[in-house]
Biopython code that builds the backbone (N, CA, C, O; Angstrom):
import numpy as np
from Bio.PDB.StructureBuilder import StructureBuilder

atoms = [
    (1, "UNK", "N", (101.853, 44.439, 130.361)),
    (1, "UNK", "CA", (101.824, 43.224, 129.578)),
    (1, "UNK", "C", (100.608, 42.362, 129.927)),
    (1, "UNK", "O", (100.377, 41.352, 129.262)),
    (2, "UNK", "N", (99.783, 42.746, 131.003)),
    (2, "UNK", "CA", (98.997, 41.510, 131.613)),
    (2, "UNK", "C", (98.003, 42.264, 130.576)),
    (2, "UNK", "O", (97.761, 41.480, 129.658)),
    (3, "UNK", "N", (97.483, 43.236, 130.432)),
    (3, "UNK", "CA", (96.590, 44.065, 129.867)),
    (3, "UNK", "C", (96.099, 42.974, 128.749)),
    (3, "UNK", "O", (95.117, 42.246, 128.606)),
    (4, "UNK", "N", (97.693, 43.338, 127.805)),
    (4, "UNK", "CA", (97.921, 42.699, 126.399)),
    (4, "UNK", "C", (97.131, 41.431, 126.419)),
    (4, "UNK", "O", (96.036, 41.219, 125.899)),
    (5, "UNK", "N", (97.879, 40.641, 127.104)),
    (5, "UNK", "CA", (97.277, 39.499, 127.433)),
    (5, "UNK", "C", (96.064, 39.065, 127.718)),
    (5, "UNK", "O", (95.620, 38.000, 127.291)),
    (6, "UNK", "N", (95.388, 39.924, 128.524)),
    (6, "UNK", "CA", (94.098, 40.251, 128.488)),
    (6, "UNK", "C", (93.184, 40.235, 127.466)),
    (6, "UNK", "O", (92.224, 39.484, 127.293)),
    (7, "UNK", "N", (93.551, 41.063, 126.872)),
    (7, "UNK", "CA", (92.636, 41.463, 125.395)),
    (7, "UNK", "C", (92.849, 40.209, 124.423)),
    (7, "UNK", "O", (92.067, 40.030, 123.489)),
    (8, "UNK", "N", (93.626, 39.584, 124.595)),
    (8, "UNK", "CA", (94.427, 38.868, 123.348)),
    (8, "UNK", "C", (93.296, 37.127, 123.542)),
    (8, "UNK", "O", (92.718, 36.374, 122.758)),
    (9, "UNK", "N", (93.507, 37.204, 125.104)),
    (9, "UNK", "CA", (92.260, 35.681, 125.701)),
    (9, "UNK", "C", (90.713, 36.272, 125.255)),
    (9, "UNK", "O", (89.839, 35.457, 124.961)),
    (10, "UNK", "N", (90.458, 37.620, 125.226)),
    (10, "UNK", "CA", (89.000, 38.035, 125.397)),
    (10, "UNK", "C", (88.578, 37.514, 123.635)),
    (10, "UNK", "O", (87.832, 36.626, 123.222)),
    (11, "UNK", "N", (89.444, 38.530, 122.918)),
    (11, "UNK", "CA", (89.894, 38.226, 121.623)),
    (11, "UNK", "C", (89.181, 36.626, 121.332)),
    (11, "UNK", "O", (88.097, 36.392, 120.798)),
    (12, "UNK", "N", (89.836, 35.989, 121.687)),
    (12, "UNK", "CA", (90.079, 34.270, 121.239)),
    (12, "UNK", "C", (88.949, 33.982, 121.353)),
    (12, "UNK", "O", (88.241, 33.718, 120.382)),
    (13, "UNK", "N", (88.376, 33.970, 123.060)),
    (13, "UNK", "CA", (87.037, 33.149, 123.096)),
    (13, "UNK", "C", (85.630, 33.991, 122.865)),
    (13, "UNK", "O", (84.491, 33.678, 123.210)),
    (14, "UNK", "N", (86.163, 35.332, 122.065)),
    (14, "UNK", "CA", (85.240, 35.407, 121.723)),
    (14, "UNK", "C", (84.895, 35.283, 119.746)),
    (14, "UNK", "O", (83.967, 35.610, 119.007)),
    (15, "UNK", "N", (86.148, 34.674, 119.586)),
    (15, "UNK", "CA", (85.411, 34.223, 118.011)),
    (15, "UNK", "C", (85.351, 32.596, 118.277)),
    (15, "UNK", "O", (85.182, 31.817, 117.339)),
    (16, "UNK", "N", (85.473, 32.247, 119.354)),
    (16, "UNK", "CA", (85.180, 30.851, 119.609)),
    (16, "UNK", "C", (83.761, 31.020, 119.686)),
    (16, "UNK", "O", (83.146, 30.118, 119.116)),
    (17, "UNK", "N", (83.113, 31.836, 120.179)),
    (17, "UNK", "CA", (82.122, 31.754, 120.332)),
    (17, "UNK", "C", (81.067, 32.480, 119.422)),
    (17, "UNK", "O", (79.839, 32.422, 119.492)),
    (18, "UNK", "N", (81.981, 33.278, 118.423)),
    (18, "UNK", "CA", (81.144, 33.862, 117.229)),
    (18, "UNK", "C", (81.289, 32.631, 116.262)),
    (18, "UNK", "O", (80.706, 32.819, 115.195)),
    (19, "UNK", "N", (81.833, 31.589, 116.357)),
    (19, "UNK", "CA", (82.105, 30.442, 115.565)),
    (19, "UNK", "C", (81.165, 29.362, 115.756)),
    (19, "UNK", "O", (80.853, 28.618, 114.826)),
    (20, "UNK", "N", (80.634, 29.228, 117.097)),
    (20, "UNK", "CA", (79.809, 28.335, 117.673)),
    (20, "UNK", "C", (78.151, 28.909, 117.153)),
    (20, "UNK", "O", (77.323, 28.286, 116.488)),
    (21, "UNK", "N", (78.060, 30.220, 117.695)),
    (21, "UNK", "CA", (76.530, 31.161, 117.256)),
    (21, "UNK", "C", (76.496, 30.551, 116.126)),
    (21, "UNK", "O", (75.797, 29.621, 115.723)),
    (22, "UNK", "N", (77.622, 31.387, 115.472)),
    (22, "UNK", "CA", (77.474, 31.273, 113.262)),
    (22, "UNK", "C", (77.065, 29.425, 112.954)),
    (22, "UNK", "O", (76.235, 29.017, 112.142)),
    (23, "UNK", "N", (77.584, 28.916, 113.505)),
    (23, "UNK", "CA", (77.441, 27.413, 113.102)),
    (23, "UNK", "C", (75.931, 27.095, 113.542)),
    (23, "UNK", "O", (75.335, 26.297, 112.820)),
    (24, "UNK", "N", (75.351, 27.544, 114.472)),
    (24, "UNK", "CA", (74.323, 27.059, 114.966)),
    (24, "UNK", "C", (72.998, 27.845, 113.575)),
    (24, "UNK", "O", (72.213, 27.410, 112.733)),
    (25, "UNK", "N", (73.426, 29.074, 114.055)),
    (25, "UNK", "CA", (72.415, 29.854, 112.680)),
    (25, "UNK", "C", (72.590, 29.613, 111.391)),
    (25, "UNK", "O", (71.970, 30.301, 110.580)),
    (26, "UNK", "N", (73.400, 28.670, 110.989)),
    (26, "UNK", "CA", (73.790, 27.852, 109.723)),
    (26, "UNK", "C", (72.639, 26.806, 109.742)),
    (26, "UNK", "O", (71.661, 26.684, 109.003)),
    (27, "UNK", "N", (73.136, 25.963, 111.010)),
    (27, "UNK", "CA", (72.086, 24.924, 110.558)),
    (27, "UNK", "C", (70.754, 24.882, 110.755)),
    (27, "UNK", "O", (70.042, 24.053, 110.188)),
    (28, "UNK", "N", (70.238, 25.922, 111.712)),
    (28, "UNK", "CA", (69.034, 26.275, 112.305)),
    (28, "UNK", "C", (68.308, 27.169, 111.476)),
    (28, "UNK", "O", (67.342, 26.653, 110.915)),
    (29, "UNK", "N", (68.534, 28.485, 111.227)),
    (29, "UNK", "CA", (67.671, 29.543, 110.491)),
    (29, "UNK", "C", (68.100, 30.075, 109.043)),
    (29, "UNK", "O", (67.576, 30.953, 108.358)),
    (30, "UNK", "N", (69.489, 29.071, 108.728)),
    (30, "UNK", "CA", (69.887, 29.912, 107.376)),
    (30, "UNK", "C", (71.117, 30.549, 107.096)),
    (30, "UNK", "O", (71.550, 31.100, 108.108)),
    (31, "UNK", "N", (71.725, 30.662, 106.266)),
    (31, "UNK", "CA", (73.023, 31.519, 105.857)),
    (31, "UNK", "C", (72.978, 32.848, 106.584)),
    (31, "UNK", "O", (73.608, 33.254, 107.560)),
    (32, "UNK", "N", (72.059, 33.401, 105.831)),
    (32, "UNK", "CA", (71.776, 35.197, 105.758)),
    (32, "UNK", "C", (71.758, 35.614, 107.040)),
    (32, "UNK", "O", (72.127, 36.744, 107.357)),
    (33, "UNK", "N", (71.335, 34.752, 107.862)),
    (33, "UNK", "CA", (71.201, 35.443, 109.389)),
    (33, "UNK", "C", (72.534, 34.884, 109.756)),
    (33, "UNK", "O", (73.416, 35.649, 110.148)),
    (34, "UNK", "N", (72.693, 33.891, 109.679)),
    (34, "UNK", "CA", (73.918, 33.750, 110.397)),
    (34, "UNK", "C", (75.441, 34.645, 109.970)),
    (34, "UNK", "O", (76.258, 35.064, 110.790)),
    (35, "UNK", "N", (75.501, 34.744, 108.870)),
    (35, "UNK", "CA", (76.371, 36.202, 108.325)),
    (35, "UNK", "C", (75.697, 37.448, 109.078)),
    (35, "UNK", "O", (76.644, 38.069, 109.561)),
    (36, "UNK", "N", (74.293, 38.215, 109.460)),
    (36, "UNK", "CA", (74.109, 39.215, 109.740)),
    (36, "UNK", "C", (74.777, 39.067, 111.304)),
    (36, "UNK", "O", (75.481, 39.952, 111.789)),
    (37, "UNK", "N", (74.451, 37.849, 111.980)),
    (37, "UNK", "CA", (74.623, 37.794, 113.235)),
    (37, "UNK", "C", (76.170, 38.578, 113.668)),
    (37, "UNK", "O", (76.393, 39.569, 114.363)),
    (38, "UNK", "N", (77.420, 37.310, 112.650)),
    (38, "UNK", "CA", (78.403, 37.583, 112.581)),
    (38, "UNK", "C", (78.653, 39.152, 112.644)),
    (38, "UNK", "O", (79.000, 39.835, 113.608)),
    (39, "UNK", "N", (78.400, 39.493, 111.446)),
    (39, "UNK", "CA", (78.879, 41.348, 111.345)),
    (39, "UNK", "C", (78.880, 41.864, 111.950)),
    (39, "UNK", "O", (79.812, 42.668, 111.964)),
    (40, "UNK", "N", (77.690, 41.942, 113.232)),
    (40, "UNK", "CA", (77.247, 42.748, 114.391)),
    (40, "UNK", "C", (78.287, 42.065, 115.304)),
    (40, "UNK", "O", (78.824, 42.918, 116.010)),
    (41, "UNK", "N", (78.630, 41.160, 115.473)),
    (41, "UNK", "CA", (79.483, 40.653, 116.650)),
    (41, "UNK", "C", (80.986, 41.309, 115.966)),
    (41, "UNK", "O", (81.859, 41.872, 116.627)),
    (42, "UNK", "N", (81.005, 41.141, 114.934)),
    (42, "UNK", "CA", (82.278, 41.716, 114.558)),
    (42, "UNK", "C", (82.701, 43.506, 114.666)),
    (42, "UNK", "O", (83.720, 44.109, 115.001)),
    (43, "UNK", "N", (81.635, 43.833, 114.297)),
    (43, "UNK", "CA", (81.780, 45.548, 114.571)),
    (43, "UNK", "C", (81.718, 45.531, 115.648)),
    (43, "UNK", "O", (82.724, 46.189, 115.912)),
    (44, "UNK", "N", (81.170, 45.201, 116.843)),
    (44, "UNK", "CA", (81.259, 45.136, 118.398)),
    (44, "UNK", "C", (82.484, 45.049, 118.563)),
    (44, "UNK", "O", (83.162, 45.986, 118.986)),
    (45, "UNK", "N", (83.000, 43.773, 118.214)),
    (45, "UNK", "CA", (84.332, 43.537, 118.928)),
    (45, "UNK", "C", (85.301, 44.376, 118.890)),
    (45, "UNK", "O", (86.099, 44.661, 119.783)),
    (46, "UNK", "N", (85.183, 44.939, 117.374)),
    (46, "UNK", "CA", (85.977, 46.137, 116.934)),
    (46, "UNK", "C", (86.556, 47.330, 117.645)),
    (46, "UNK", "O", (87.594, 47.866, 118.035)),
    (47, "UNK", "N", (84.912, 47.436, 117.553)),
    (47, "UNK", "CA", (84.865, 48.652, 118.768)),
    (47, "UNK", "C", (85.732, 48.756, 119.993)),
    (47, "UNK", "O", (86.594, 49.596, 120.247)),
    (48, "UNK", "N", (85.234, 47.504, 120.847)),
    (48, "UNK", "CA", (85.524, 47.386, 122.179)),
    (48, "UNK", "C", (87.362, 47.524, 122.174)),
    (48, "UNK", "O", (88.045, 48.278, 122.866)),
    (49, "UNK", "N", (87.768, 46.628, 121.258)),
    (49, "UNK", "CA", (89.053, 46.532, 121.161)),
    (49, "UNK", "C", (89.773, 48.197, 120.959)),
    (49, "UNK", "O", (90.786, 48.636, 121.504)),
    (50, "UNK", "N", (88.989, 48.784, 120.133)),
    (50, "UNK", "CA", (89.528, 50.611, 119.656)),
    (50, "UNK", "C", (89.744, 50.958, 121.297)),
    (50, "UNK", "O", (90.751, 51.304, 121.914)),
    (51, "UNK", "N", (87.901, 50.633, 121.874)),
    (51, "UNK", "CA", (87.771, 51.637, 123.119)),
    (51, "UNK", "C", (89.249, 51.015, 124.216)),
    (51, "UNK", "O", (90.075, 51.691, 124.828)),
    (52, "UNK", "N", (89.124, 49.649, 124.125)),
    (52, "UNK", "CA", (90.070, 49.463, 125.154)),
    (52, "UNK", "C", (91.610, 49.963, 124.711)),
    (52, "UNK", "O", (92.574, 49.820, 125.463)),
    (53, "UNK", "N", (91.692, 50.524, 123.482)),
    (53, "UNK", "CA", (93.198, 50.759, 122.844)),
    (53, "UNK", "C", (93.173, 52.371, 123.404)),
    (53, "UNK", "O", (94.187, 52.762, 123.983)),
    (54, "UNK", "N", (92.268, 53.112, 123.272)),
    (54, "UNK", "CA", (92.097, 54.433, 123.545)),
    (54, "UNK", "C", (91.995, 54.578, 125.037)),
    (54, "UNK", "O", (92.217, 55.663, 125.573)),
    (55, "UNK", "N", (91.685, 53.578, 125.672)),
    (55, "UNK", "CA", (91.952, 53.730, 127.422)),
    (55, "UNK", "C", (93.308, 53.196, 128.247)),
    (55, "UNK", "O", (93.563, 53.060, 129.444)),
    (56, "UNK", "N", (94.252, 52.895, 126.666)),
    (56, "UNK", "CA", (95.738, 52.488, 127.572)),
    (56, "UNK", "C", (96.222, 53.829, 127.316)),
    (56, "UNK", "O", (96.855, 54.502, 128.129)),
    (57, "UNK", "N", (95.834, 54.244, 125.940)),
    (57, "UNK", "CA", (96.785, 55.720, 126.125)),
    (57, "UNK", "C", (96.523, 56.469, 126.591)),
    (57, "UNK", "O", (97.267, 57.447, 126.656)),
]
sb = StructureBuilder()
sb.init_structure("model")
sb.init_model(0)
sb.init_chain("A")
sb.init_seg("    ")
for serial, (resi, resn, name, xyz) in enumerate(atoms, 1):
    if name == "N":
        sb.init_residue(resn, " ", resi, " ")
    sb.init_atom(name, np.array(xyz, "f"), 0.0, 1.0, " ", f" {name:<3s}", serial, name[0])
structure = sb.get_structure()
């Protein structure tokens, strides 16, 4: 259960912090980058979350 829990805090602060990036590349360089930024942080996270799902079983 601590695992769960684990993933679930990593989870959180890290769209806290894909929320903070995206806002900044909003007001700084533009929409378009700040959506590209996003995607890449999002397929990352993806990932990591699969890999860490494939290393409980």
């Amino acid at each position: 259960m601590k695992i769960i829990r684990r993933i679930k805090e990593i989870i959180f602060w890290l769209f806290i912090l894909i929320y903070i990036f995206g806002i900044r590349s909003v007001i700084g360089e533009g929409l378009q980058k700040a959506l590209d930024v996003l995607i890449v942080i999002a397929i990352v996270c993806s990932l990591l979350v699969l890999w860490l799902k494939n290393r409980q079983a």
